[in-house]
N, C-alpha and C positions, 0 to 999 in steps of 0.2 A: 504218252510215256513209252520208254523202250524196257523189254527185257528179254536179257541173252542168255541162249537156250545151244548144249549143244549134246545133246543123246541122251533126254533126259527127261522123256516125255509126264511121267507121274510128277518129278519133281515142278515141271511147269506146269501141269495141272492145277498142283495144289499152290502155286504163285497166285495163277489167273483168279481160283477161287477167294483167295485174299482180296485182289483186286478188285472182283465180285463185288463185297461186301462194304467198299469203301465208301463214307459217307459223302463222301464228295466224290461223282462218280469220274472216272476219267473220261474225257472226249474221245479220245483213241488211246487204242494200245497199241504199238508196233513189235511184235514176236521174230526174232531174230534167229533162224536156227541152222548151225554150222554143222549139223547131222539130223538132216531131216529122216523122219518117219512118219508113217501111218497114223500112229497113236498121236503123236504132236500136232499134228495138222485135224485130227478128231479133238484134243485138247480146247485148240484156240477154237475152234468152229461153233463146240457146243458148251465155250463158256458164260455166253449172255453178254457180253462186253459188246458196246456198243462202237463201233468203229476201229471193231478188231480186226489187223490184218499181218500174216503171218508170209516172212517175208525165208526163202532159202539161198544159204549164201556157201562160199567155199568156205574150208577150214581155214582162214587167215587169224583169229585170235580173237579176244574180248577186244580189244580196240576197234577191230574194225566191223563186230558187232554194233559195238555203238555209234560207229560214227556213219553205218548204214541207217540207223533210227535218226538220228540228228540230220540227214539230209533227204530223210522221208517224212519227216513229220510235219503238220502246217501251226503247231501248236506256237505258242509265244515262250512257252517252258518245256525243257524236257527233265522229266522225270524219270530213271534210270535205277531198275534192279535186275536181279540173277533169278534162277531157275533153283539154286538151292534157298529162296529166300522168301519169305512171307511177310508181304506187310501190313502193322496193326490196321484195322478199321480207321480212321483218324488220321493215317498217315499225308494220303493226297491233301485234308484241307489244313491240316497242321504246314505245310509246306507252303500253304496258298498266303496262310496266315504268316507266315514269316517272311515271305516275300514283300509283304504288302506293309508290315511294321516299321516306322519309321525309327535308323535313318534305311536309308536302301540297299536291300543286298543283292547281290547278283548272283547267288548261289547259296545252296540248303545241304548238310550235310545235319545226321542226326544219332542218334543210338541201334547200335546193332546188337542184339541181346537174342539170347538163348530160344530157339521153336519147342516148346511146351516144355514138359518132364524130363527129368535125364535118364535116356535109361543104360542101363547097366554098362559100364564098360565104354561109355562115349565120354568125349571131351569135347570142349567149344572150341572154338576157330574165329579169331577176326572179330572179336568183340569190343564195340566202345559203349558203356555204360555210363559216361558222366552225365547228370542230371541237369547239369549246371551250364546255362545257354549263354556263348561266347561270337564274339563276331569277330574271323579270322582277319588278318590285314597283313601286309608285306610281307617278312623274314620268318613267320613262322612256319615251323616244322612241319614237313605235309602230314603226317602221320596223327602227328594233333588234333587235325582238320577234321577228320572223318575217315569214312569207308567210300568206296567205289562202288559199293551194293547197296546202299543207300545216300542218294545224292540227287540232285536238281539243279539246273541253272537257267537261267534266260538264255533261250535261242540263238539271239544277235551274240551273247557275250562267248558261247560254245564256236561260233560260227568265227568270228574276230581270233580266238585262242586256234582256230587250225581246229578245233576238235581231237581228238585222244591220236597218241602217240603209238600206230603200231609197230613200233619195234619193242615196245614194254605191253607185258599185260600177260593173262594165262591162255597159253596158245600161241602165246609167241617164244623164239629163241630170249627175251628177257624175263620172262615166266609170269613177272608181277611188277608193281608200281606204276602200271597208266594212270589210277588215278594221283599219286603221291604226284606224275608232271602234270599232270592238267590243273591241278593242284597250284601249283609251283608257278606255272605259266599264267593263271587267273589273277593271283597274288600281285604276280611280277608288274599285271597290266593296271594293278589297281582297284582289279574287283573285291569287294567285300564278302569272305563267305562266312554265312550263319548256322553255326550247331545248333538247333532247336532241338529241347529233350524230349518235347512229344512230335516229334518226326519218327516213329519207331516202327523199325524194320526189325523181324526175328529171322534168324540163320541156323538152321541145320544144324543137331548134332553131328560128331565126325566120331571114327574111331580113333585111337591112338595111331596106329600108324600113318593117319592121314594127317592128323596132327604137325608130327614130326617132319613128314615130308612137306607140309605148308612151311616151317620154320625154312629150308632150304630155299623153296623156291622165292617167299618174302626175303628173304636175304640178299639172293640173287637179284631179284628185280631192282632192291634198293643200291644195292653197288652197280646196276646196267643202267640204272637214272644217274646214277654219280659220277662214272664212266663219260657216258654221252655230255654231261657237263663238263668236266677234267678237259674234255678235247673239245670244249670253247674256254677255255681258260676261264670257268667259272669259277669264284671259292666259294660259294654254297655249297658245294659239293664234299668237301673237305667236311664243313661245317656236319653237313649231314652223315657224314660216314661216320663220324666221332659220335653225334647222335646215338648212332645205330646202335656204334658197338657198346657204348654205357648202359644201353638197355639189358644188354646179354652179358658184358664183361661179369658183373655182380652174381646174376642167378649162378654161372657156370662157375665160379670158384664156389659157390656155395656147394653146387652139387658136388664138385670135385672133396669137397672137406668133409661131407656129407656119406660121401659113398655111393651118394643117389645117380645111377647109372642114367638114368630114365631122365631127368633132371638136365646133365651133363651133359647127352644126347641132345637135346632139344637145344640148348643153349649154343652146344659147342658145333651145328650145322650151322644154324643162323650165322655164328662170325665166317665159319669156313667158304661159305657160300659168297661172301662178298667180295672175295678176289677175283675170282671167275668172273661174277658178274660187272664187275667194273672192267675187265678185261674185253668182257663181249660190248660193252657199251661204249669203249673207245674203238673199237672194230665197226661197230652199227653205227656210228658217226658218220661215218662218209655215205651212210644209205640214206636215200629220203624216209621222211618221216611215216608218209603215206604210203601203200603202194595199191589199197584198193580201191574201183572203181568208185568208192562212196568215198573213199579219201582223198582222191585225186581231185572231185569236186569241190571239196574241201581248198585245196590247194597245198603243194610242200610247202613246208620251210625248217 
């Protein structure tokens, strides 16, 4: 399994120590860290993880975090989380178990809910709490699908998709939505992905302002996947922009009727953000998809 780490050494401590814990333990871990330090490399060394190795890479982005794990790995699955993320105890064999329940799926996407207690003054970020286990297939909405910080797939099928798209993702000029295409591209080829409600992964309280600033960069990422589509004459893309904005259109006249500033805010970056990013995404069309060493192995397209 991969997880991408970039100046964040406590935070991946306390991943690893989830991972620890897992009852199903993992075969390898591959540690991904795009700002390496001292403390990170003591991290993976003395967390008991058995076929733990902690790999340092340039700052290129979450995408090519991950698709340095996916052309390191010898596993048949990768399993893929963040450095702000802890996964439940259950999580690795809940995945194994979904994998393996017929009919067959080629990918594991699950609930991403709240790490312990709120304390004071935080907000959640990036939450899917349905309970309710659905197996995705063609035209649906990537965003329906899952989180990118909790996610799985067969090797072969990562490897066939090109692996993650960096010109999207956080760290890159698209900020967000690597997984919403890989997402997209899984779908497109046929794979089936499985939300399984006890795959469960917990995320990091955030303060409000980080909050807010997620709505921007989500927004953006989602119009620079739209973008990049637009200029192959995709209409998904279309499809998905209208998505987007029906999510936010609603809250943001609430807030506006409301008074509620805070409300507004949050709502009215999310739409603002999609112009730009569709902007940037018809510009990053002409670039390969790849450009690191781990993605080049990959292959463009």
């Amino acid at each position: 399994m991969g997880v991408a780490t970039c100046g964040r050494p406590e935070g991946l401590a306390r991943c690893l120590r989830g991972l620890s814990m897992q009852t199903s333990s993992p075969a390898e871990v591959i540690v991904v860290d795009q700002l390496p330090s001292e403390e990170a490399r003591a991290a993976v060394a003395s967390s008991g993880l058995r076929g733990a190795r902690y790999f340092e890479q340039d700052r290129l982005g979450l995408s090519a975090s991950r698709n340095l794990a996916l052309v390191s790995t010898g596993a048949e699955v990768l399993a893929v989380t963040d450095d702000d993320c802890v996964p439940d105890p259950a999580w690795l064999a809940a995945i194994d178990g979904a994998l393996d329940r017929a009919p067959r799926a080629d990918a594991i996407t699950g609930p991403v809910l709240p790490l312990g207690e709120r304390p004071a003054g935080a907000f959640a970020v990036s939450l899917r709490q349905s309970e309710v286990a659905v197996d995705h297939r063609d035209a649906a909405i990537p965003w329906s699908v899952g989180s990118g910080g909790n996610f799985a797939a067969r090797r072969s099928v990562l490897l066939e998709a090109g692996g993650w798209d960096e010109r999207l993702g956080a760290g890159s000029e698209g900020q967000a939505a690597e997984d919403a295409e890989l997402f997209r591209l899984l779908l497109l080829a046929g794979a089936v992905i499985r939300y399984d409600p006890d795959a469960i992964v917990r995320h990091e309280w955030q303060t409000r302002e980080r909050r807010i600033s997620t709505r921007w960069s989500y927004g953006h990422g989602v119009g620079a996947m739209s973008g990049l589509r637009l200029a192959r004459a995709d209409p998904y893309a279309v499809r998905m922009l209208a998505a987007y904005s029906r999510l936010h259109v609603k809250p943001l006249i609430r807030g506006l009727v409301r008074r509620d500033r805070s409300l507004s805010a949050e709502h009215g970056r999310a739409l603002a953000s999609l112009a730009p990013g569709v902007a940037y995404g018809l510009r990053a069309a002409r670039r390969p998809r790849v450009v690191s060493p781990a993605g080049r192995a990959l292959g463009a397209r």
